[in-house]
N, C-alpha and C positions, 0 to 999 in steps of 0.2 A: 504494500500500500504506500504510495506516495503522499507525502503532505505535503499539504500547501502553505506555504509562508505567507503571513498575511502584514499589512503595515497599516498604519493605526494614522489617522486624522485629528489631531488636537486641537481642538480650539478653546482660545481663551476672551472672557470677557470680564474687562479692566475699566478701570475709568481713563478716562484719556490721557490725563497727569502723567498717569505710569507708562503709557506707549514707549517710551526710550529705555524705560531703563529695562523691558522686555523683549524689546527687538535687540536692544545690546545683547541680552544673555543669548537671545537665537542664534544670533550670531558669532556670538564667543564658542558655540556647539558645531557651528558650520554649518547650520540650518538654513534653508531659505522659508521665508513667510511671505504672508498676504494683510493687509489690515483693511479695516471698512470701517466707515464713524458706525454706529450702530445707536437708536431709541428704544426704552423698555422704560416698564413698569416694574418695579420689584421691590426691592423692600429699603432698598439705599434711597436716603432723602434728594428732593430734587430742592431749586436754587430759585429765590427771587432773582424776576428779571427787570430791570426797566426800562419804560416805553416812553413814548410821548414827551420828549425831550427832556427825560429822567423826573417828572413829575407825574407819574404813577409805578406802580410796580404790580408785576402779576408773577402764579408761582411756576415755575414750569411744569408743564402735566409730564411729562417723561422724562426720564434721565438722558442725557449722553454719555456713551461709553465709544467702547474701542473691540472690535472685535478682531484677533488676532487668529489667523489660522495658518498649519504646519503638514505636512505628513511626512511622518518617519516609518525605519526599520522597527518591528515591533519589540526587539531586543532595548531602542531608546528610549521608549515611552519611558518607565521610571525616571531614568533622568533626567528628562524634560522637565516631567510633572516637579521629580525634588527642585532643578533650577527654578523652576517657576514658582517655587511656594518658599525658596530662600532669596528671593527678590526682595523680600520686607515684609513692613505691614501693609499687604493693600486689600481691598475687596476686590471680591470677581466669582467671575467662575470657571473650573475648568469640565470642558468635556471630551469624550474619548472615543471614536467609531472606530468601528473597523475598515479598510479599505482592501478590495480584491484584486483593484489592481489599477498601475499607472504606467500611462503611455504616452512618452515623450515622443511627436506629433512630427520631429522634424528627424529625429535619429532612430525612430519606431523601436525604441526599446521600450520593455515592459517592466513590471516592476520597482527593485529597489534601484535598478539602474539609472530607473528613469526620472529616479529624485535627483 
């Protein structure tokens, strides 16, 4: 029986603040990532804004964050996760898929290769 090696999709969601200091650790791993502004609701407080030539203020109904995304060899995951949870004190969150498979488009390798 043959197995399949599988590699794993991390994605993290941060508040923006912290975007540098977790593309740095990506990068000190030799990781490449993706980021996108991201809006939610959750349980992190949102921010008076002001409008109307700063003589009103309203609250923000959604947070801004940061959503950071990776995919590794499944052997990295731990490490990842431990870099990214010895970044500091931030909030966020981390999640973890599975990935079946990746295919570099221009060198049609599959796989871990094709990270």
């Amino acid at each position: 029986i043959k197995l399949k090696l599988y590699m794993k999709r991390i994605e993290v969601i941060i508040p923006y603040s912290s975007l540098s200091l977790a593309i740095n650790m990506l990068d000190s791993l030799g990781l490449h990532s993706t980021h996108y502004e991201t809006k939610g609701k959750g349980r992190a407080s949102t921010f008076a804004v002001e409008y109307d030539r700063g003589t009103g203020t309203i609250m923000e109904e959604y947070s801004t964050n940061v959503s950071i995304s990776t995919v590794v060899a499944d052997s990295m995951v731990d490490t990842v996760i431990q870099s990214i949870l010895n970044i500091g004190e931030i909030e966020g969150k981390i999640f973890v898929y599975d990935v079946q498979d990746a295919i570099d488009m221009k060198s049609k390798r599959h796989g871990e290769s094709a990270l």
